[in-house]
C-alpha positions as CSV (number, residue, x, y, z in Angstrom):
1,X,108.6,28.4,192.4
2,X,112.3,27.7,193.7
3,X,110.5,28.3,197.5
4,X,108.8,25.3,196.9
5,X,111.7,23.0,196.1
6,X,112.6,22.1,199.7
7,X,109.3,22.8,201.9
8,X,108.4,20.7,204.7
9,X,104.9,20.8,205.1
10,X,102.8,18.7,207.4
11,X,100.1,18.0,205.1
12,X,98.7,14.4,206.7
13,X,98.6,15.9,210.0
14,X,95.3,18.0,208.7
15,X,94.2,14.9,206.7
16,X,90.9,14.5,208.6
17,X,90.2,18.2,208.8
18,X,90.5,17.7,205.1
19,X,88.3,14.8,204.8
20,X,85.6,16.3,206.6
21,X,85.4,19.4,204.1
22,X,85.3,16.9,201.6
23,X,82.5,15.3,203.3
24,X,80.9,18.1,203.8
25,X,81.2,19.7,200.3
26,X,80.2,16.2,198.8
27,X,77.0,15.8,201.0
28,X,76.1,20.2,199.8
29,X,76.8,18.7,196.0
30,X,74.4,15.7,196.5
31,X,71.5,17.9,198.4
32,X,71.9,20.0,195.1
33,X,71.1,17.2,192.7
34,X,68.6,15.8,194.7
35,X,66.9,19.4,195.1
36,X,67.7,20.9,192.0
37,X,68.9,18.2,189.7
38,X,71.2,19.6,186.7
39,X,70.8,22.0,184.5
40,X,70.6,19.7,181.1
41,X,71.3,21.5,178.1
42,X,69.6,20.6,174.8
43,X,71.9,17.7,174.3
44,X,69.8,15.7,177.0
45,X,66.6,17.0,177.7
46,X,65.5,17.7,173.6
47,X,64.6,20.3,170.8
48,X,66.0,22.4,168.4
49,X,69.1,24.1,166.9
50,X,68.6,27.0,164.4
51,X,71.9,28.2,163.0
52,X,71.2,31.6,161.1
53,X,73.6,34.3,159.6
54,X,73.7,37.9,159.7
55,X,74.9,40.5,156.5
56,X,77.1,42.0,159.9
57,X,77.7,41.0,163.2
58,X,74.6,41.3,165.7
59,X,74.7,42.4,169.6
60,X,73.7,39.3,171.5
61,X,71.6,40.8,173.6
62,X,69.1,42.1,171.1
63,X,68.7,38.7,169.7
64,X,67.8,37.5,172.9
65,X,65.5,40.5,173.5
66,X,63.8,40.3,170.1
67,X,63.2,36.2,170.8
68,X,61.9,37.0,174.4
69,X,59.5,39.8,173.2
70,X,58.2,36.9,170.7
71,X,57.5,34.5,173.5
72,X,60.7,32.4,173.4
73,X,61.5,32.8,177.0
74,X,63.7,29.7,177.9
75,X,66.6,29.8,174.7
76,X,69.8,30.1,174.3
77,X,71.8,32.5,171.8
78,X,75.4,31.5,170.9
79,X,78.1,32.9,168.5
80,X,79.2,30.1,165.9
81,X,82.9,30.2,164.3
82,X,82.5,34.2,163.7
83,X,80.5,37.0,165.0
84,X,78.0,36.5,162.1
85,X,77.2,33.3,162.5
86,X,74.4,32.8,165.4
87,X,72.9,29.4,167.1
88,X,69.5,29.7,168.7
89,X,69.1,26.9,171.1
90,X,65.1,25.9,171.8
91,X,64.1,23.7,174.2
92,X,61.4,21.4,172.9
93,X,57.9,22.0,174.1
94,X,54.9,22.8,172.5
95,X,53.1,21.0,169.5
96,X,55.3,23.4,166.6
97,X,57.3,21.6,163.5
98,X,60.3,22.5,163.2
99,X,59.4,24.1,159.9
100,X,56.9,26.6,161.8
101,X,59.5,26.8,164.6
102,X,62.0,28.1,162.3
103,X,59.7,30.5,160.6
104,X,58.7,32.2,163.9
105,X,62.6,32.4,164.8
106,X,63.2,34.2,162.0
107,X,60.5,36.7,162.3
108,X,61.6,37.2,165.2
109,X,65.3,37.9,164.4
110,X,64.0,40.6,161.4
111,X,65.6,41.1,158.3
112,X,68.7,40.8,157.1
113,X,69.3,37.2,158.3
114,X,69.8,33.6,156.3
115,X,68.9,30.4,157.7
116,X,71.8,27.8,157.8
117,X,70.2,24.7,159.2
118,X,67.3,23.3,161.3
119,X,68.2,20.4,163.3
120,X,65.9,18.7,166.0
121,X,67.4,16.4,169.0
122,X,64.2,13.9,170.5
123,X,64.4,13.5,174.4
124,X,65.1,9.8,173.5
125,X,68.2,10.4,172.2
126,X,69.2,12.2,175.1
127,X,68.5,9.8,177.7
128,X,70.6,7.8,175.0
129,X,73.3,10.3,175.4
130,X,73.0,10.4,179.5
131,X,73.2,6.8,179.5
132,X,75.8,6.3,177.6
133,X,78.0,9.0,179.1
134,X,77.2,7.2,182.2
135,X,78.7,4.0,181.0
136,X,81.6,5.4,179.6
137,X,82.9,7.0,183.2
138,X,82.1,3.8,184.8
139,X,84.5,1.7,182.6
140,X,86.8,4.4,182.7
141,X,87.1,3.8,186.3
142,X,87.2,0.4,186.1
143,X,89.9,0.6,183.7
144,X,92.5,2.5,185.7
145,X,91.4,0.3,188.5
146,X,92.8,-2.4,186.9
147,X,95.4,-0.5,185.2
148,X,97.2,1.2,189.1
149,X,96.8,-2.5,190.3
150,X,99.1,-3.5,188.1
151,X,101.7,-1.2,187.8
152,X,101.2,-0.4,191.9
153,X,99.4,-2.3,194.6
154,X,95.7,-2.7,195.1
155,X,95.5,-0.2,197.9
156,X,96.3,2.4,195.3
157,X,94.2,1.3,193.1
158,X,91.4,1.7,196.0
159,X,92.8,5.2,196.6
160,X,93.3,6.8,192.6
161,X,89.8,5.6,192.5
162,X,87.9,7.4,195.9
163,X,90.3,10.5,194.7
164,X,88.7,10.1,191.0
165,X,84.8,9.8,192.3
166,X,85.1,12.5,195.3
167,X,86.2,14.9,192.2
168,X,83.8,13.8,189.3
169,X,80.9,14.3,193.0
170,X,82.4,17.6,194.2
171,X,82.2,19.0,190.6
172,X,79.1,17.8,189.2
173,X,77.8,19.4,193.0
174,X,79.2,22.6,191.9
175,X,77.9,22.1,188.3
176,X,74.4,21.9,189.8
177,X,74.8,25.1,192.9
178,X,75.4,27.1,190.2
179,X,73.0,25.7,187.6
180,X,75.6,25.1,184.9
181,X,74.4,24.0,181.7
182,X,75.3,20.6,181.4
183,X,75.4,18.9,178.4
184,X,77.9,16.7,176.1
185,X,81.0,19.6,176.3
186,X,80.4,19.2,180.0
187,X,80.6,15.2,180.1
188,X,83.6,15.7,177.7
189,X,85.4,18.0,180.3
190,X,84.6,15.4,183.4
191,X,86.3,12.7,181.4
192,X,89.4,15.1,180.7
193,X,89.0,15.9,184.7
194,X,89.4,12.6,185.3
195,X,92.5,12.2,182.8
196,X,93.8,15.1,184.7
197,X,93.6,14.2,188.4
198,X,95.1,10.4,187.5
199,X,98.4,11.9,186.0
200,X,98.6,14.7,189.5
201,X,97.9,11.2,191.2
202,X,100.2,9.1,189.4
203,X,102.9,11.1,189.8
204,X,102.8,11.5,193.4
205,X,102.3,7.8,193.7
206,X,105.2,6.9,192.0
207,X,107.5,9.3,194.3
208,X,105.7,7.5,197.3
209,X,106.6,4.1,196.2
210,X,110.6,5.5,195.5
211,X,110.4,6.6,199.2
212,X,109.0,3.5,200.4
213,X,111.9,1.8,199.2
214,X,114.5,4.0,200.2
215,X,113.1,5.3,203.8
216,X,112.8,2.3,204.9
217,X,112.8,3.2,208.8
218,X,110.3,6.1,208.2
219,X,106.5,5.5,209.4
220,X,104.1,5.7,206.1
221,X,102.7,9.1,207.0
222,X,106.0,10.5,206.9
223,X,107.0,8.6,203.3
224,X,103.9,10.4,202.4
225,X,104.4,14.1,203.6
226,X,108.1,13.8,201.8
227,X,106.8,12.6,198.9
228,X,104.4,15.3,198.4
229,X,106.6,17.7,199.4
230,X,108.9,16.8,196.7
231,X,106.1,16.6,194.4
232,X,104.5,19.8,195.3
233,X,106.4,22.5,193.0
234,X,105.8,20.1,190.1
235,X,102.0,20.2,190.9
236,X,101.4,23.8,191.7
237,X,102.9,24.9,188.5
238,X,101.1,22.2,186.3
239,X,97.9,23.8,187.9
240,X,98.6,26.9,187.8
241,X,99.2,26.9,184.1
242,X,96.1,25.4,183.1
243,X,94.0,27.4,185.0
244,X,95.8,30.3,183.4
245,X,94.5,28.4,180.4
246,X,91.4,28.0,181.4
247,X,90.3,31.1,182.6
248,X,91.3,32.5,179.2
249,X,89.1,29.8,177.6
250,X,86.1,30.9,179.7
251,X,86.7,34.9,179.2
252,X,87.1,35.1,175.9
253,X,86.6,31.9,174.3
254,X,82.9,32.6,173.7
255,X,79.7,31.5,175.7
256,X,79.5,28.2,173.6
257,X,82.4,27.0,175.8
258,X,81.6,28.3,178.6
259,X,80.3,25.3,180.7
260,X,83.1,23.1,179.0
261,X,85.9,25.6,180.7
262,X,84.0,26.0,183.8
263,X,84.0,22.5,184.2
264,X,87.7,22.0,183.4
265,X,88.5,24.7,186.1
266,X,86.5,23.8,188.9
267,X,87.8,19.8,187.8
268,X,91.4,21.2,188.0
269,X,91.3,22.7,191.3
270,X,89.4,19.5,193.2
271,X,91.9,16.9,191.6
272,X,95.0,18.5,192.8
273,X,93.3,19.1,195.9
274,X,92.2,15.4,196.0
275,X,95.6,13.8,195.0
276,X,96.9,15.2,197.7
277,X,94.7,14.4,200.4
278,X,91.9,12.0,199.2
279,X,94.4,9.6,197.5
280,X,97.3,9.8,199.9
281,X,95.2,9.5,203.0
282,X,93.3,6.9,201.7
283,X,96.8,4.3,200.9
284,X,97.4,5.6,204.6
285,X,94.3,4.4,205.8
286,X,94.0,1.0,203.9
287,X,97.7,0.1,206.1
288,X,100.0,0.6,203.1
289,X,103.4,-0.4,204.2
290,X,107.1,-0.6,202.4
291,X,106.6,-4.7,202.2
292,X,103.3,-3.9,199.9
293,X,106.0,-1.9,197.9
294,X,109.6,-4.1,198.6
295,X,111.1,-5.9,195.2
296,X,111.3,-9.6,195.7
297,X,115.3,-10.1,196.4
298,X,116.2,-13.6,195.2
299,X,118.3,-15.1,198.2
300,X,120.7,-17.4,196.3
301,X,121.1,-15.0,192.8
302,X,124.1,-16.8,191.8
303,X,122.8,-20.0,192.3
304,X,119.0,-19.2,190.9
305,X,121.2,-18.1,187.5
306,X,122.7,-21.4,186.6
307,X,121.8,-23.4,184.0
């Protein structure tokens, strides 16, 4: 990465070729939901978990075959802590105790297998769950809000913020093109998303305020290019090792976390995007200047520090 050190590239001058894929991506995202909602996953929409094990370790695939052939069509068959240990999702329909459920499950599995545990998840909890997970990214965004006001200026507050929703938007739009399963791994990952795009933001916002003070006969768009240029090595190798990360998690960390990485990678990839042109562009746009960001210089010093 030493290339990267001393680049000079014009990145506000494509700002607004920037914004408009953004704008364009968001609006896709949006028709999705509207069109073809989420995918929820148990967590939300209800029914039940069956956690069985096998004497040895079972091929996924004829689980799944044996469970379709027996007229459970829409499950989900998941590896639990080993290769023994499987979790039959079911997603609640039908008039069946969970008693009878779990008896016809394990016919259908055959022999050889122990049941574990039984657990059932009412749709009222779930729309407990959405809500709440709701809630929770709202204060979270009304948190750092206040919290960049502070330590900044309210036009960065303004900006962290668009740059936060435009990535929790564009990947909850991809989460839904692709049908993801979406349930409370996937909420867990948006908040980390979130946590993740604020420190690529932060840090770039605290080189632009440095630059502010010292260029002080640059124009802001300049300030800004600079500042991500010096930023930009930092940035690309954070990425780049957590999607190294991450794409490990979703190859071989089993299909239980497979939404959860997902998420995380698409999350990483929109909030370095976005902290470089959602959040600066925006500070440009909302007339950010070096007297927003100027200390207060006491004219008298000498006098102001007597007694």
């Amino acid at each position: 990465m030493q290339f990267l050190t001393n680049t000079h590239i014009d990145f506000m001058r494509q700002r607004w070729l920037a914004i408009a894929f953004s704008s364009a991506l968001i609006v896709i995202g949006l028709g999705s939901l509207i069109t073809k909602g989420l995918n929820f996953g148990l967590d939300f929409t209800g029914g039940t978990l069956i956690e069985v094990v096998y004497a040895e370790a079972p091929k996924i695939a004829d689980i799944r075959s044996g469970l379709a052939t027996a007229g459970f069509d829409d499950v989900v068959v998941q590896t639990f802590g080993s290769s023994k240990n499987i979790v039959v999702r079911l997603a609640a329909e039908g008039e069946s105790s969970d008693a009878e459920l779990s008896s016809q499950v394990l016919v259908a599995l055959g022999d050889g297998v122990e049941m574990r545990r039984v657990e059932f998840v009412g749709p009222q909890i779930g729309d407990e769950l959405a809500e709440q997970g709701g809630l929770a990214m709202l204060w979270v965004l009304a948190g750092i809000f206040v919290y960049i006001m502070f330590r900044f200026q309210w036009r960065f507050s303004v900006g962290a913020v668009l740059a936060l929703v435009h990535d929790v938007l564009l990947t909850v739009g991809i989460l839904s093109l692709l049908q993801i399963e979406f349930d409370l791994t996937v909420v867990a990952a948006l908040l980390a998303v979130i946590g993740y795009s604020l420190n690529d933001t932060i840090v770039l916002y605290d080189r632009i305020r440095e630059n502010f003070r010292r260029l002080r006969k640059d124009e802001p768009s300049a300030v800004v290019n600079i500042s991500i240029n010096q930023t930009l090595a930092r940035t690309l190798v954070t990425s780049l090792t957590t999607i190294m990360v991450l794409v490990s998690l979703f190859y071989f960390g089993g299909e239980i976390i497979h939404s959860f990485a997902f998420t995380l990678l698409a999350g990483v990839i929109v909030g370095t995007y976005s902290s470089i042109y959602v959040a600066s562009t925006a500070i440009l746009q909302l007339g950010v200047s070096k007297q927003d960001l100027m200390d207060i210089v006491k004219e008298n010093p000498e006098i102001d520090a007597l007694p």
